[in-house]
Gaussian input, Z-matrix of N, CA and C with variables (Angstrom, degrees):
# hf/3-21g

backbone

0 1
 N
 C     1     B1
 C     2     B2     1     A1
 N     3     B3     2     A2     1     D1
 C     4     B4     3     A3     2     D2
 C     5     B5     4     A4     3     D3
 N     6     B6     5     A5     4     D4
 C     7     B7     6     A6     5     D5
 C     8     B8     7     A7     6     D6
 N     9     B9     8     A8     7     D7
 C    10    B10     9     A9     8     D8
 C    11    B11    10    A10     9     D9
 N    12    B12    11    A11    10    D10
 C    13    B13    12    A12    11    D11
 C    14    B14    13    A13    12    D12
 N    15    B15    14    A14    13    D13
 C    16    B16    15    A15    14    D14
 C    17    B17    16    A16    15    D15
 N    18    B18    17    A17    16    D16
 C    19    B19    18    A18    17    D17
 C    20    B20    19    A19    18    D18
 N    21    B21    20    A20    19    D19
 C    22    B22    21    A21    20    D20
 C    23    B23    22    A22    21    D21
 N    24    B24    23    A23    22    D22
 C    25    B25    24    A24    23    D23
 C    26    B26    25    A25    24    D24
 N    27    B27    26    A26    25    D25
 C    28    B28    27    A27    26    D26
 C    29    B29    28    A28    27    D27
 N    30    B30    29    A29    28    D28
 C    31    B31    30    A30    29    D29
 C    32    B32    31    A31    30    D30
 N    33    B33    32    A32    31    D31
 C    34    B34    33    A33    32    D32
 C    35    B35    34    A34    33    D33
 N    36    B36    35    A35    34    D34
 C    37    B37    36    A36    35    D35
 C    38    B38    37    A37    36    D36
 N    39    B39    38    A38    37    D37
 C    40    B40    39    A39    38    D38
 C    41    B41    40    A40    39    D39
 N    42    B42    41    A41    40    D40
 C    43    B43    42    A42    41    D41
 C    44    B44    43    A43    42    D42
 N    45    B45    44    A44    43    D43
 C    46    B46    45    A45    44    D44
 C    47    B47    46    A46    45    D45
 N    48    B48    47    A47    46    D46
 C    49    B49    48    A48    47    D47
 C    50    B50    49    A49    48    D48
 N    51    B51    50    A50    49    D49
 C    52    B52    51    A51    50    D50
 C    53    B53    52    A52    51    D51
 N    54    B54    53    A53    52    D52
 C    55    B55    54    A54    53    D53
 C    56    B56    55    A55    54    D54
 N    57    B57    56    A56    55    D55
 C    58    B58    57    A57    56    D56
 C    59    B59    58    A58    57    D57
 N    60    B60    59    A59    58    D58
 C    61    B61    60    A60    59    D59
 C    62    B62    61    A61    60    D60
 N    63    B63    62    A62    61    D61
 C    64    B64    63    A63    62    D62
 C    65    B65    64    A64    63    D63
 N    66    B66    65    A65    64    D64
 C    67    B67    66    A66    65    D65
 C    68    B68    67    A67    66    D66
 N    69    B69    68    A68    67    D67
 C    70    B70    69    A69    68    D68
 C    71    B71    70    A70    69    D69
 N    72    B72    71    A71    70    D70
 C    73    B73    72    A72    71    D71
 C    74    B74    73    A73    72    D72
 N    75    B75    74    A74    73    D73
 C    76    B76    75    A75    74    D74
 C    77    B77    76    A76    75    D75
 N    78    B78    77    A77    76    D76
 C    79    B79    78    A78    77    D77
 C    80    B80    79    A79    78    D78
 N    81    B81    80    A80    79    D79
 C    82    B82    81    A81    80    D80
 C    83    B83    82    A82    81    D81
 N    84    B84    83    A83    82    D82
 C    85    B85    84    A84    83    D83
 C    86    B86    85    A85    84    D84
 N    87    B87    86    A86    85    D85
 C    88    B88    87    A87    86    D86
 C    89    B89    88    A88    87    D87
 N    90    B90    89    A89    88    D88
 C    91    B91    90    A90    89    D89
 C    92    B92    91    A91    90    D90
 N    93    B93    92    A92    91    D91
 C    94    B94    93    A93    92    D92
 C    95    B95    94    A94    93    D93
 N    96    B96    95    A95    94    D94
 C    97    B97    96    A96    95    D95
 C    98    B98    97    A97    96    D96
 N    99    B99    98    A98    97    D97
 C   100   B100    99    A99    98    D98
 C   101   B101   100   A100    99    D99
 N   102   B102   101   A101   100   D100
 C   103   B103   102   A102   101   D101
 C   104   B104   103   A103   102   D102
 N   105   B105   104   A104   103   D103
 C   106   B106   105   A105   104   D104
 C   107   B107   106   A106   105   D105
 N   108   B108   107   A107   106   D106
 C   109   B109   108   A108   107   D107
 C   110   B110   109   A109   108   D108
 N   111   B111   110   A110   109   D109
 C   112   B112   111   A111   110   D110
 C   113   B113   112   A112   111   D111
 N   114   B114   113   A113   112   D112
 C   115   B115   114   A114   113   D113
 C   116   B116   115   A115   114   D114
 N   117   B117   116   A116   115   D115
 C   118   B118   117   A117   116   D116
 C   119   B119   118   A118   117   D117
 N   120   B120   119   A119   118   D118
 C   121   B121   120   A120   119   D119
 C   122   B122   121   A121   120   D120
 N   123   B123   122   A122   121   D121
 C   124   B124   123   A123   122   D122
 C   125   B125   124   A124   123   D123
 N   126   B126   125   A125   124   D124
 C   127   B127   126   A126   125   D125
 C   128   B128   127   A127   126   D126
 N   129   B129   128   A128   127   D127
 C   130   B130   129   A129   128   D128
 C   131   B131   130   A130   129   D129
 N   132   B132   131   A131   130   D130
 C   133   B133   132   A132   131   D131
 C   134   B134   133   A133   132   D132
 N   135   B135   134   A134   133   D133
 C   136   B136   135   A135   134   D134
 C   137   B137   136   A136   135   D135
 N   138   B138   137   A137   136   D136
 C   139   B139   138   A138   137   D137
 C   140   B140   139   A139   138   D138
 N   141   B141   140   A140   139   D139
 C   142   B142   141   A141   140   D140
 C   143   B143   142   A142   141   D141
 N   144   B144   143   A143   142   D142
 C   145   B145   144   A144   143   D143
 C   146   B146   145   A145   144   D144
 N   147   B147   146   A146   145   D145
 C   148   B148   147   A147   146   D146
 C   149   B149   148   A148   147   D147
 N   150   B150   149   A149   148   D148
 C   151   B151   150   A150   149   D149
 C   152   B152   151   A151   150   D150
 N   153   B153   152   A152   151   D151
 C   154   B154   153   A153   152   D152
 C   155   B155   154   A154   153   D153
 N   156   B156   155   A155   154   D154
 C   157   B157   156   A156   155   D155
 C   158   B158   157   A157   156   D156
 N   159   B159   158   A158   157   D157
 C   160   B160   159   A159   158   D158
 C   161   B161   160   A160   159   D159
 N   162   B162   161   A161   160   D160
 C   163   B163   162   A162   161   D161
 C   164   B164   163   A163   162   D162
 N   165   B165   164   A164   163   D163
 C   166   B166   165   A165   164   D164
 C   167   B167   166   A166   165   D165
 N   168   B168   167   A167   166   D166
 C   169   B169   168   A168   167   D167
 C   170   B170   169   A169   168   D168
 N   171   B171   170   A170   169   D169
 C   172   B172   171   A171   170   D170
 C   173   B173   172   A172   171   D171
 N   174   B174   173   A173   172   D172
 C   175   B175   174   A174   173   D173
 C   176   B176   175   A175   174   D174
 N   177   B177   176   A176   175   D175
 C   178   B178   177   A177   176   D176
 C   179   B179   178   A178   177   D177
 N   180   B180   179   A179   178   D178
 C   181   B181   180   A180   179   D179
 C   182   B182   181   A181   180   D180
 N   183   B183   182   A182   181   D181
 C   184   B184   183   A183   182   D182
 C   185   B185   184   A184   183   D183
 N   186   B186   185   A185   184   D184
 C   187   B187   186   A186   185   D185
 C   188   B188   187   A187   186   D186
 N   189   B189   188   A188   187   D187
 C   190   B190   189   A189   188   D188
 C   191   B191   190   A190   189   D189
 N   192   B192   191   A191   190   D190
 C   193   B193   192   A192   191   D191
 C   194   B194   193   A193   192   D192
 N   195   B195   194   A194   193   D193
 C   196   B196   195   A195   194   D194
 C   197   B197   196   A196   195   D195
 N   198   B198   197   A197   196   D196
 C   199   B199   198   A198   197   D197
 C   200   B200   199   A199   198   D198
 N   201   B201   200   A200   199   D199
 C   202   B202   201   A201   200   D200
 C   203   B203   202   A202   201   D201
 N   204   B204   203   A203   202   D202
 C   205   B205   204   A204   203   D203
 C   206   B206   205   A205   204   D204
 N   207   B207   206   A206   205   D205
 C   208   B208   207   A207   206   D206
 C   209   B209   208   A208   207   D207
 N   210   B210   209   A209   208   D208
 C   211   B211   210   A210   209   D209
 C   212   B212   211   A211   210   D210
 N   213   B213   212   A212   211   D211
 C   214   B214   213   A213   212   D212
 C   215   B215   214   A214   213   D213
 N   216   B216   215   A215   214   D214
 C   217   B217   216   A216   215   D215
 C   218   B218   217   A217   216   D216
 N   219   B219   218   A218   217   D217
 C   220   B220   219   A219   218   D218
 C   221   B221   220   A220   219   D219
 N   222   B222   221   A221   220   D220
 C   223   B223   222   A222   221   D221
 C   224   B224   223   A223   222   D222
 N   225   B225   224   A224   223   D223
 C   226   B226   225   A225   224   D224
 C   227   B227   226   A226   225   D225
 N   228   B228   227   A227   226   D226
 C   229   B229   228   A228   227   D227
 C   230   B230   229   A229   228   D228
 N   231   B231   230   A230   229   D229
 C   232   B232   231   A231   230   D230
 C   233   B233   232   A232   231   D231
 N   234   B234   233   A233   232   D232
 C   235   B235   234   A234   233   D233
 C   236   B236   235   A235   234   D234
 N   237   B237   236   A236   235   D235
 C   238   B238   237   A237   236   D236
 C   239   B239   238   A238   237   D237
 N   240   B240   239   A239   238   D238
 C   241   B241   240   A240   239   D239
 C   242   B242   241   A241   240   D240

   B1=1.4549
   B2=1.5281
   B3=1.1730
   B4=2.0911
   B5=1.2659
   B6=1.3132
   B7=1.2271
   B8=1.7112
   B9=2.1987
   B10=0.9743
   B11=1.5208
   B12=1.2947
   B13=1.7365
   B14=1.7224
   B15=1.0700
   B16=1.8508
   B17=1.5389
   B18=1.9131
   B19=1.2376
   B20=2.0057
   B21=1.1746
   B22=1.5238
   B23=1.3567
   B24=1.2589
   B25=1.0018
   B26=1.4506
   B27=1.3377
   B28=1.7101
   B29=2.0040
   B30=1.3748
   B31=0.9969
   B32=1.6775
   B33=1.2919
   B34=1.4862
   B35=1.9036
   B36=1.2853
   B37=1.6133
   B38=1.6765
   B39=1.2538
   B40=1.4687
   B41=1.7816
   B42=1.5806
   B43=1.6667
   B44=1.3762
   B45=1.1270
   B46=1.9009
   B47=1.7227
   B48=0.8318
   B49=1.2691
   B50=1.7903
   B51=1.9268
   B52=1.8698
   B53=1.4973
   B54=1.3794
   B55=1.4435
   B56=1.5590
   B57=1.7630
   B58=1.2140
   B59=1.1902
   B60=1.2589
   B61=1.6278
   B62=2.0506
   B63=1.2493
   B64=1.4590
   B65=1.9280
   B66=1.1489
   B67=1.1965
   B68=2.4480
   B69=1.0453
   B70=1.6575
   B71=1.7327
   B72=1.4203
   B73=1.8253
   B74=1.7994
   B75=1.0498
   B76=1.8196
   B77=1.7731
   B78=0.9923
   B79=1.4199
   B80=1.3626
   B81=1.0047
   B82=1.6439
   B83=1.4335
   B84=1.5549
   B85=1.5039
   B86=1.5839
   B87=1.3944
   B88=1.4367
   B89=1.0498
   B90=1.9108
   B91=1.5606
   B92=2.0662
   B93=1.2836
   B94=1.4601
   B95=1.5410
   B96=1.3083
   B97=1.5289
   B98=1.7889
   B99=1.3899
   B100=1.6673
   B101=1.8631
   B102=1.1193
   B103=1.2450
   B104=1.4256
   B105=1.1710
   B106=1.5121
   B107=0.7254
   B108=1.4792
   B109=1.7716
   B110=1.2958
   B111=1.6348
   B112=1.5852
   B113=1.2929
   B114=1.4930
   B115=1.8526
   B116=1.8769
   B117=0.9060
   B118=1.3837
   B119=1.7909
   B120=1.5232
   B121=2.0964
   B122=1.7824
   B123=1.1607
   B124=1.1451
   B125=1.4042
   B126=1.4344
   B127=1.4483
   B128=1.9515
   B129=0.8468
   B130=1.5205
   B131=1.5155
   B132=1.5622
   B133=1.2911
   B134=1.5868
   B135=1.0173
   B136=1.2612
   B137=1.2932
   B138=1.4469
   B139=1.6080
   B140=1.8128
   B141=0.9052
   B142=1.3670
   B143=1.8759
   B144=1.2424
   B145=1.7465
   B146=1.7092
   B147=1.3480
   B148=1.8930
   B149=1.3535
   B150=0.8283
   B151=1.7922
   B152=1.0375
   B153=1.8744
   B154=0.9730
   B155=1.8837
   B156=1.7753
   B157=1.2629
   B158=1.9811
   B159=1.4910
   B160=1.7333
   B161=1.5076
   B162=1.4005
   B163=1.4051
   B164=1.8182
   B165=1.2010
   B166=1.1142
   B167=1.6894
   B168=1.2408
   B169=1.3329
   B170=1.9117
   B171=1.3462
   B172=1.5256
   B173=1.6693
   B174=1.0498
   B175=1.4262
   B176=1.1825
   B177=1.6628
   B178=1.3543
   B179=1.5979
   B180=1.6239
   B181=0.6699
   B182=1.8723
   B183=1.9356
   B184=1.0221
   B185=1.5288
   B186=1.4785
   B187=1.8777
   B188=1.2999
   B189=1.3280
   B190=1.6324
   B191=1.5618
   B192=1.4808
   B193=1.5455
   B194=2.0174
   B195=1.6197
   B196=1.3746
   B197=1.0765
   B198=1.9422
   B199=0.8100
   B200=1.8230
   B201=1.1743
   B202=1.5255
   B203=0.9526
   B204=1.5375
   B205=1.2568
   B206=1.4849
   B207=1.4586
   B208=1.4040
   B209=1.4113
   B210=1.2397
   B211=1.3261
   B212=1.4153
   B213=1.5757
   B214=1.4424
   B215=1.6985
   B216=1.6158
   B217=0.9538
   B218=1.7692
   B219=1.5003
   B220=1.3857
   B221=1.2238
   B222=1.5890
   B223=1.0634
   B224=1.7344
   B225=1.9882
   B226=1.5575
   B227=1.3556
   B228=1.3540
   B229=1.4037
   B230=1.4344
   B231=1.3987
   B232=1.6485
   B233=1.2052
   B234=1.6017
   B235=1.1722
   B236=1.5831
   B237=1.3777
   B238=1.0230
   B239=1.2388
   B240=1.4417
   B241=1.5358
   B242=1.2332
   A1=110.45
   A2=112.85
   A3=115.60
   A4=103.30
   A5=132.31
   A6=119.57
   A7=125.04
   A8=109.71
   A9=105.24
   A10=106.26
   A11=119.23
   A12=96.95
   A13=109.69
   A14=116.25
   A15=122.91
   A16=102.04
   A17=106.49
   A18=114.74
   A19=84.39
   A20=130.38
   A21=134.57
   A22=124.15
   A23=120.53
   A24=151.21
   A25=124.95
   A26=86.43
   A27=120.12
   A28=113.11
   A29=81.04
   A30=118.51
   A31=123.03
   A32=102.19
   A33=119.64
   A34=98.62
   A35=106.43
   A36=107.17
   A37=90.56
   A38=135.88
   A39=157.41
   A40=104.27
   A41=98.24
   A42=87.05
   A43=123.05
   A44=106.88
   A45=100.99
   A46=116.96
   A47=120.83
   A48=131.16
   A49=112.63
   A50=88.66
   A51=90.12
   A52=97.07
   A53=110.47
   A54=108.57
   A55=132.71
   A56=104.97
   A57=116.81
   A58=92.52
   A59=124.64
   A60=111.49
   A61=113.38
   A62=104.64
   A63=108.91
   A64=94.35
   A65=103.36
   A66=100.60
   A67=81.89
   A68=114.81
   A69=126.35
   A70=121.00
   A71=99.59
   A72=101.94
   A73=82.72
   A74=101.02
   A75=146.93
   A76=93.15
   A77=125.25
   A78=131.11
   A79=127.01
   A80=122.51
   A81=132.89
   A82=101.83
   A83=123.47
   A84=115.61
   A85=99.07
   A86=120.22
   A87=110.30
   A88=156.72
   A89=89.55
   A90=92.91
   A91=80.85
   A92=105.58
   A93=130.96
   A94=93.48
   A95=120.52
   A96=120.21
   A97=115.90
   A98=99.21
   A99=100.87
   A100=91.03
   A101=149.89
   A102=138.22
   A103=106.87
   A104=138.85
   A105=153.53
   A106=108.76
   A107=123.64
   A108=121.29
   A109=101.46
   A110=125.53
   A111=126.39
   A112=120.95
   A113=97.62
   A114=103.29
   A115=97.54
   A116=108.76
   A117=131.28
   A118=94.25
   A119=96.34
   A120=97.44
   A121=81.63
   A122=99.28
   A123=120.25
   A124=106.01
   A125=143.05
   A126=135.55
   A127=97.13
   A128=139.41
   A129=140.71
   A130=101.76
   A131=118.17
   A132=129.61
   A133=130.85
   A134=131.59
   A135=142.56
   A136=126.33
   A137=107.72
   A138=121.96
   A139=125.13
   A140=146.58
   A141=136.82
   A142=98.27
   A143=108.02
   A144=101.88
   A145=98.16
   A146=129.59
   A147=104.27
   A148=89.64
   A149=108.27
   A150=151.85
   A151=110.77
   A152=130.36
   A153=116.11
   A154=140.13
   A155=107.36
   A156=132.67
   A157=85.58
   A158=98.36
   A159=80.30
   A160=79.53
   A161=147.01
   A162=137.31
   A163=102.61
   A164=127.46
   A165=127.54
   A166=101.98
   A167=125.61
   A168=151.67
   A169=88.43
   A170=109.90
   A171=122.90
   A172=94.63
   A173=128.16
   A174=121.68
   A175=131.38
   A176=97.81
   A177=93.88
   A178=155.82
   A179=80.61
   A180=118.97
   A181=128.60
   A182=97.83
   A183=125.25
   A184=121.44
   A185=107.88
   A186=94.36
   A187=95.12
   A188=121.55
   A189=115.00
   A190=85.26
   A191=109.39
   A192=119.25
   A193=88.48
   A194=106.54
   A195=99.30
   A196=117.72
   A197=146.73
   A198=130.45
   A199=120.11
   A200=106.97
   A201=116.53
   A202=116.62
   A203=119.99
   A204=109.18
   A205=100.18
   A206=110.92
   A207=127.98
   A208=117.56
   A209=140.60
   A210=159.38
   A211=103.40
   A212=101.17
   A213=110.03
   A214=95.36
   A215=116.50
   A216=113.60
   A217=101.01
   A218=134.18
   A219=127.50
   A220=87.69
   A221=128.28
   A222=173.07
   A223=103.98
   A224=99.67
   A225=91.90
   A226=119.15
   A227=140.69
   A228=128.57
   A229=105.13
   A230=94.59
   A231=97.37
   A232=133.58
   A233=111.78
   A234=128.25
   A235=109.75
   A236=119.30
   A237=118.15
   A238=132.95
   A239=112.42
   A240=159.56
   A241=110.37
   D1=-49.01
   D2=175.63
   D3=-59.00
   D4=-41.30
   D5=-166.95
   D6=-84.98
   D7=-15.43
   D8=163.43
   D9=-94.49
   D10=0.32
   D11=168.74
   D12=-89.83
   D13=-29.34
   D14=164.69
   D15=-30.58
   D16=-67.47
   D17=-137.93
   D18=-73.82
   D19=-59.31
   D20=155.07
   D21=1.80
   D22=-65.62
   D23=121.11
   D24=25.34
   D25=-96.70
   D26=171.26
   D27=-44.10
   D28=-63.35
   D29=-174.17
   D30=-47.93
   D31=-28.56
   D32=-173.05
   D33=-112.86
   D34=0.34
   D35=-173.38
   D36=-106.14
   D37=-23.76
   D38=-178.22
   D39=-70.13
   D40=-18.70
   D41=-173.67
   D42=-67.44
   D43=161.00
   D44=-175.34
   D45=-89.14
   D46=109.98
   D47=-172.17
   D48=-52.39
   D49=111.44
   D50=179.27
   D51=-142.83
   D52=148.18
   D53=-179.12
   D54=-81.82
   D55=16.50
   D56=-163.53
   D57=-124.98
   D58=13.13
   D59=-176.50
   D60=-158.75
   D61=108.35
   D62=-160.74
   D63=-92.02
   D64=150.63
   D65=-141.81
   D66=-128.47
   D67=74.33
   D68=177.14
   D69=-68.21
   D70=121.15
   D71=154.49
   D72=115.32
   D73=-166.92
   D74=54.79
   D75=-98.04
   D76=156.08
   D77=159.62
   D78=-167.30
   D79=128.39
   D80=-145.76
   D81=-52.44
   D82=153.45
   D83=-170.31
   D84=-94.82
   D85=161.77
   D86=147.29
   D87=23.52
   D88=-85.10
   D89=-179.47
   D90=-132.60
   D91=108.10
   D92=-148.30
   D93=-77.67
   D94=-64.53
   D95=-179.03
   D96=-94.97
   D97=133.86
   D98=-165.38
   D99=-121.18
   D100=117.47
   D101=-177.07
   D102=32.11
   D103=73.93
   D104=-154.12
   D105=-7.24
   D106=49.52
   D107=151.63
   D108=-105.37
   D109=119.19
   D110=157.84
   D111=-69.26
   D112=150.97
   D113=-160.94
   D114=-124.62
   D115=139.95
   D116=-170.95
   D117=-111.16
   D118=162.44
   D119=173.94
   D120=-146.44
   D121=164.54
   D122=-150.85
   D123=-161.11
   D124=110.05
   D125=-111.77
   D126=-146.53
   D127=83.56
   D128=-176.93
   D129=-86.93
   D130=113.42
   D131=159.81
   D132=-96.17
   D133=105.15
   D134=-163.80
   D135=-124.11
   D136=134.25
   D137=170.35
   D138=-47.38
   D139=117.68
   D140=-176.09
   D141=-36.74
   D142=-43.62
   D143=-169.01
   D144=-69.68
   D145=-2.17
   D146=-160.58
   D147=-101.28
   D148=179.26
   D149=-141.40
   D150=-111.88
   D151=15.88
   D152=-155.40
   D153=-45.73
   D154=-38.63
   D155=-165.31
   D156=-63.15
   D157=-49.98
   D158=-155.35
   D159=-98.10
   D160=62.68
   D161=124.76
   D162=-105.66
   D163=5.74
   D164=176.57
   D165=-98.01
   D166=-55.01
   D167=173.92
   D168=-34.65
   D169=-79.05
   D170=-179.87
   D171=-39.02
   D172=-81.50
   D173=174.67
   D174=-5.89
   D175=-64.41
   D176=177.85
   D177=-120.56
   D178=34.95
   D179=177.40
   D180=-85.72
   D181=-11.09
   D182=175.31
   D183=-106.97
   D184=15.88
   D185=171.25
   D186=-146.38
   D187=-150.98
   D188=-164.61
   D189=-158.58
   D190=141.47
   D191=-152.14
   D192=-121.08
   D193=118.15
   D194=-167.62
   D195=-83.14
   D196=163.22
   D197=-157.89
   D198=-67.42
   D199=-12.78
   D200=171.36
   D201=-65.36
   D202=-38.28
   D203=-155.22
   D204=-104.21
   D205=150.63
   D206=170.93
   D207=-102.01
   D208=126.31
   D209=-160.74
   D210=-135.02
   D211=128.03
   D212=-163.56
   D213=-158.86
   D214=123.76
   D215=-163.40
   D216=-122.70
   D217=165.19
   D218=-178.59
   D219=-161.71
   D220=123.50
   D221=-135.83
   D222=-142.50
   D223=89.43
   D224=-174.22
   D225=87.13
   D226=13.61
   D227=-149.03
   D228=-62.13
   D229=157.89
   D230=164.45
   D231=-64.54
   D232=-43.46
   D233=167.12
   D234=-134.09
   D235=156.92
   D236=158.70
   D237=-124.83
   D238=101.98
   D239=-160.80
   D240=-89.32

């Protein structure tokens, strides 16, 4: 659990700084443990004009995702669960 809220964390302090896109959390989801992996949400606020898909793309294109950790992204969700 410390080490996926660290890596969360990190991870959301790593974002690239744009003024069209507020970048929220880490903060535990819902339903927190899924087969004992804890899940973090991670909250992108954006201007109708930003860029969001390729300010995520830019992202991540800049850190390195460790083999523990699982990274899972939803674009629009339907719900947030």
């Amino acid at each position: 659990r410390d080490n996926s809220l660290k890596y969360a964390r990190n991870f959301v302090k790593s974002a690239p700084k744009y003024d069209q896109i507020l970048v929220l959390g880490p903060i535990e989801a819902p339903i927190f443990t899924i087969r004992g992996w804890h899940r973090y949400r991670i909250l992108l606020q954006g201007t109708l004009q930003a860029k969001v898909q390729e300010y995520i793309k830019s992202w991540l294109l800049n850190i390195k995702i460790p083999a523990h950790i699982k990274l899972s992204i939803d674009v629009d969700p339907y719900s947030f669960c």
